[in-house]
N, C-alpha and C positions, 0 to 999 in steps of 0.2 A: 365182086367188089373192085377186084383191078380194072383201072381205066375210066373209072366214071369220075367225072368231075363235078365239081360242088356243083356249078351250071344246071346240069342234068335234074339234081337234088331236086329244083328250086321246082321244076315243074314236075319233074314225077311223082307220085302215091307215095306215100311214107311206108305203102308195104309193098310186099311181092307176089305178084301175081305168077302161080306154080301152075305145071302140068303133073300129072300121074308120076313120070319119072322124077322130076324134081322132090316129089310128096315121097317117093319111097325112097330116095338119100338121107330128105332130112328123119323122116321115121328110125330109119336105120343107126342113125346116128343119138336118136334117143330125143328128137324134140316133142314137144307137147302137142296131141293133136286133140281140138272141141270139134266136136258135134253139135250145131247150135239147133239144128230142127226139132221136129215136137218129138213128145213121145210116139205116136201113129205114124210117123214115118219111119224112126227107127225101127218099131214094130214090124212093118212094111219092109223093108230093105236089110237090114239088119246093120254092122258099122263096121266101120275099119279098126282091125283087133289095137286095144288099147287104148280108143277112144275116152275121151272123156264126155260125158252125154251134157250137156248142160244149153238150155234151151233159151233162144235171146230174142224171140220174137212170138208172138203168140197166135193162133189161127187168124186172125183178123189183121195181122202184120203190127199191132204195137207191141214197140219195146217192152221188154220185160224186167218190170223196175232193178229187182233182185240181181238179175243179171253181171254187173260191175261186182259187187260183193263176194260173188258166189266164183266168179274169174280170178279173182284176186287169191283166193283159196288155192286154187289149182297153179297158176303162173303168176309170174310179177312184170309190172313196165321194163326192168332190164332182159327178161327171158326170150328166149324164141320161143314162139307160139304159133302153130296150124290153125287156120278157120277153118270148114267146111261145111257146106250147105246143100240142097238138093240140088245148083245146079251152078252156085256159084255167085248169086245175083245180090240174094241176104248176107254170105260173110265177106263178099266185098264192099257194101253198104256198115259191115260193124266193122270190119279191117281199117275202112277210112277212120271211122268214129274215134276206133281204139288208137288208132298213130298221130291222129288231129287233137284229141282231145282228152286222151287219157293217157298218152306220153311213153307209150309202148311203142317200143324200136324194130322190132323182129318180127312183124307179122305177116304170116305168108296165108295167102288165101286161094285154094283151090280152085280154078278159074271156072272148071266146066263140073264141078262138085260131085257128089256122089252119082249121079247121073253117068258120067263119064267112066268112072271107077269099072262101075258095074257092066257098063258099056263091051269094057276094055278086060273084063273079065278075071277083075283081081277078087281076093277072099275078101268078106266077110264075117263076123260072126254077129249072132243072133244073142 
């Protein structure tokens, strides 16, 4: 936050783009982290312990109406909140959506998604 000026704001993402180190400060600290992929790839991969599973796009890639309602359960527009996706592509796509249009402040989105996680050889659980 120190040093950046309103300037900067005006052109950059209303969220933040995170690596693995970044993802395991704010976890540590207790932010909220989604999992927005399907259920078959949780399955598949298994999730970063404490996950919240909640799915925002469907095989076919449309939005999943529920989606918004079912977020709002879990986090609120003032909260910090984690995206993450298989590889980063999708919760930087709902990152935008959520900071452009649904007036949420704090959202950080795992750039290179669970791909990378795994990559990088951190736990999951199943």
């Amino acid at each position: 936050e120190q040093g950046v000026t309103e300037a900067q704001y005006s052109v950059a993402p209303k969220y933040s783009n995170i690596d693995n180190a970044a993802l395991k400060a704010l976890l540590k600290r207790g932010t909220k982290i989604v999992d927005i992929r399907r259920k078959d790839e949780w399955d598949k991969t298994g999730v970063i312990e404490g996950s919240q599973r909640l799915t925002a796009f469907d095989g076919n890639g449309n939005f999943v109406r529920s989606f918004p309602a079912s977020l709002k359960k879990i986090t609120g527009p003032g909260d910090e909140v984690i995206l993450i996706c298989r590889t980063g592509s999708r919760s930087s796509t709902l990152a935008n959506m959520l900071a452009e249009q649904a007036g949420y402040t704090k959202v950080y989105n795992v750039k290179d998604g669970m791909v990378k996680w795994l990559k990088d050889s951190n736990p999951v659980v199943k």
